[in-house]
Every structure is written in C-alpha cells, then in structure tokens.
N, C-alpha and C positions, 0 to 999 in steps of 0.2 A: 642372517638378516633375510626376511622375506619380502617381496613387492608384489603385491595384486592387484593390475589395473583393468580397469574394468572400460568398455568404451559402448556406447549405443548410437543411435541416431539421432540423438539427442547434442550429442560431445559438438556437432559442426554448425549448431543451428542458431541462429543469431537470435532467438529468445521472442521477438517481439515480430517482427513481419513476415516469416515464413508460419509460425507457429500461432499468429491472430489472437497472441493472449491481449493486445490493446482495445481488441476489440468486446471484453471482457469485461472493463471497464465503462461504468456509465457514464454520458455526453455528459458532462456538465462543466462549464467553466471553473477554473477555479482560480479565485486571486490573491493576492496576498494577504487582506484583510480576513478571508476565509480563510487559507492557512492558515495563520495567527490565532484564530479564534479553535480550531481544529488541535493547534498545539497545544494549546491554554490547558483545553481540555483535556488534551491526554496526560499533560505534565503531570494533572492534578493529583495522577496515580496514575503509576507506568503500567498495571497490570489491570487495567478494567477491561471489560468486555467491549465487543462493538457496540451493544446496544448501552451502556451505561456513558461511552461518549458519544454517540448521538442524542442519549438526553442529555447531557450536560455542555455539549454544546449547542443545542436545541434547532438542530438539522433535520433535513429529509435523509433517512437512511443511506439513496445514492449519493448526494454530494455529500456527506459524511467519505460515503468510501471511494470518493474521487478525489478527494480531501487528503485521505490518510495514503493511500495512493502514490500520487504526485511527492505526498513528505516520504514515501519509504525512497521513491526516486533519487532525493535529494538527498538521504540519507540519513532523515533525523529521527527516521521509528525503522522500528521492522519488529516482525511477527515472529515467534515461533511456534 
C-alpha cells in the first residue's frame, strides 16, 4: 500500500478571506424569490450552460451568477 500526500499553500488557507475569491463574485443582492427562480431554471436540465440558464431564467448574467453562487454555497448545485 502506497500514500502520496501532497501539501501546498493552499492546504492552511481558509478559502474565502485571505484568498478574495468573494471578491469575485458580483455585488448583487440575492433573495429568495431569486433563488427559486435561479433553481427553477437549473432543474429544468441539470446540465445546461450558464448562458442557457440566464435565458431561461431571464437574468442579467451577474445575478444569474450571484444566484448560482449563493445555491453552490448552500449546496443545491455545483459545477464540475
């Protein structure tokens, strides 16, 4: 049996405030009626594009992806 771990600068970094990936993310409020409408859309088909759920939930691109965002947070999408 072998083990290879590997470690970087990375492994200690808490993700989101040393590293300003929040900052990444576009200002826009999001609420719950947005989410819902954000989910709607993805349900429709789990593997659409960004751009086919922005039209079909008929958003401005950023709160689409502050939108989808917030839901990976929550845990109800993610990307691969």
């Amino acid at each position: 049996m072998r083990l290879t771990l590997g470690l970087s600068g990375w492994t200690k970094n808490d993700w989101m405030a040393a590293s300003a990936l929040d900052q990444l993310v576009p200002p826009v409020v999001v609420d719950d009626p947005l989410l819902e409408k954000i989910a709607a859309a993805f349900q429709r088909d789990t593997s659409q594009s960004f751009q086919q759920i922005v039209q079909h939930a008929q958003l401005a691109p950023a709160t689409a992806a502050a939108g989808l965002n917030r839901l990976a947070l929550l845990g109800q999408v993610i990307h691969d």
